[in-house]
N, C-alpha and C positions, 0 to 999 in steps of 0.2 A: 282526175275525177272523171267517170265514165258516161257522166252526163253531160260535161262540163258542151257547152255551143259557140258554136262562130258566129260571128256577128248577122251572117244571111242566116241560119237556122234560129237565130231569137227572136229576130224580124221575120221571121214567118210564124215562128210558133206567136207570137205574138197580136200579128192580122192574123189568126185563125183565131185564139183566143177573144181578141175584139171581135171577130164576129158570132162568136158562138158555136162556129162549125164552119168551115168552108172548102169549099175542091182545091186540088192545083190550081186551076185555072184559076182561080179567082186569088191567089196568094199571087201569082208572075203578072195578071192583070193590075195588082197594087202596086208591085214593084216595078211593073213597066210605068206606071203613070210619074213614080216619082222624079223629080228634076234630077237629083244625083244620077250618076251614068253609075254607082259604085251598085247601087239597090235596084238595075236596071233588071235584074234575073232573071234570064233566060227560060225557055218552058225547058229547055236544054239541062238546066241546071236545076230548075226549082222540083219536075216533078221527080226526078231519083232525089234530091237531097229528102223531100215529104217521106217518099216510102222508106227511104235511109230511117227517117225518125221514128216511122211505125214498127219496121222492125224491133228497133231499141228500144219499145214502149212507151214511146212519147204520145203517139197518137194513137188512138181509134179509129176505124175507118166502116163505115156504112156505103154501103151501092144501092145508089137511085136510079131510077130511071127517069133523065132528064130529056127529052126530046126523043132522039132515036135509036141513041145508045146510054148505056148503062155508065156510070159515074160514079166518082170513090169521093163521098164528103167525110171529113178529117174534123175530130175534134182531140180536146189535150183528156190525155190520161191524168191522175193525179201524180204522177211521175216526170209527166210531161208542164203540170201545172210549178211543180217544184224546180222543175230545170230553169222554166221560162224566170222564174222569181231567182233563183243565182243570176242568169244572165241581167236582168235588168238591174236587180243591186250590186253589181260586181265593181264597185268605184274603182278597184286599180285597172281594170281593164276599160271601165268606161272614160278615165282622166287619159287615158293613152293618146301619143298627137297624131294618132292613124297617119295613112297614105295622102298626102296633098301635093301633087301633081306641082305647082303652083311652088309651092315651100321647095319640093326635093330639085326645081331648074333653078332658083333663085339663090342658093347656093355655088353655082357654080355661073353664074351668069357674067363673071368678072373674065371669065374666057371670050368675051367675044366683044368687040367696040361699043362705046359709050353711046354712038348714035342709034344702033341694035337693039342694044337694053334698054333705049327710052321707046323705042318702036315697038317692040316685044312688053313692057308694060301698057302702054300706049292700048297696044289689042286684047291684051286682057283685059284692061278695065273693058273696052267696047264692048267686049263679048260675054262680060260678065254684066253688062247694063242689058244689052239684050235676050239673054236669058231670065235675069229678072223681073225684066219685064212682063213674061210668064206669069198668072195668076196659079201659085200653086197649091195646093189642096182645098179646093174651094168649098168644099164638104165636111171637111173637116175640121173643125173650130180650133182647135186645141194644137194639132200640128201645124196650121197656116199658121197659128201664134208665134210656136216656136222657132218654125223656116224663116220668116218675117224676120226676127229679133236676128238670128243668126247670117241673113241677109246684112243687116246695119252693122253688124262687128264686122262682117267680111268686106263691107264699101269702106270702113272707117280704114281697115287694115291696109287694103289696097290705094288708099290715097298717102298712104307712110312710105309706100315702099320706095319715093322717088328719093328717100336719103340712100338706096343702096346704087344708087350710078353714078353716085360721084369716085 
């Protein structure tokens, strides 16, 4: 499918959708705030992916003059409104067990001494209470719900893991 989007281009067309319109800037400023380092997007990477999509006719693109130079605000084409809606209903692609860091060492963690693998859980859990700790999306009602909930599946998960060291 020739609209079909990667996970970073539906999360963006999607914060431009939520806001009605918005620059590069302000798509890599959302994804820089989030906790995940996955949606961290680079201005490196976010502002060619944006124009990638305007070419394709996902976007529209308007030049303002914001301060002292001129600025491309981005909103979704109805082409662009149609891809964004594949990407978020797409259940087989959104049930997928993506990249977790976490899962793909725990697999192989029987390579290395029992005392290791309780040390190396040991720092994950640490590191993951201290990122939690993090109040994250403070602004936003609906996605702190959902980081939250998924926060508790992820502590619950990581207090199971101490059956893999034996």
């Amino acid at each position: 499918m020739a609209n079909r989007l990667t996970d970073l281009e539906g999360a963006a067309l999607a914060e431009i959708a939520k806001r009605g319109a918005a620059t590069s800037y302000a798509v890599a400023q959302a994804f820089a705030g989030s906790p995940s380092e996955f949606w961290s997007g680079s201005a490196g990477a976010v502002y060619p992916m944006i124009k990638r999509m305007a070419a394709r006719g996902l976007l529209n693109s308007e030049t303002a003059l914001t301060g002292k130079r001129p600025s491309q605000t981005y909103c979704l084409t109805e082409q662009g409104v149609t891809a964004l809606h594949g990407w978020l209903l797409d259940c087989e692609r959104a049930a997928g067990l993506g990249f977790d860091p976490l899962r793909t060492r725990l697999v192989h963690l029987h390579l290395v001494p029992v005392a290791q693998r309780e040390q190396f859980l040991a720092g994950v859990r640490s590191q993951f209470a201290q990122r939690t700790a993090k109040d994250a999306f403070e602004s936003q009602p609906l996605s702190r719900k959902v980081h939250q909930t998924w926060l508790r599946a992820r502590a619950q998960w990581l207090g199971m893991l101490d059956q893999l060291i034996e």
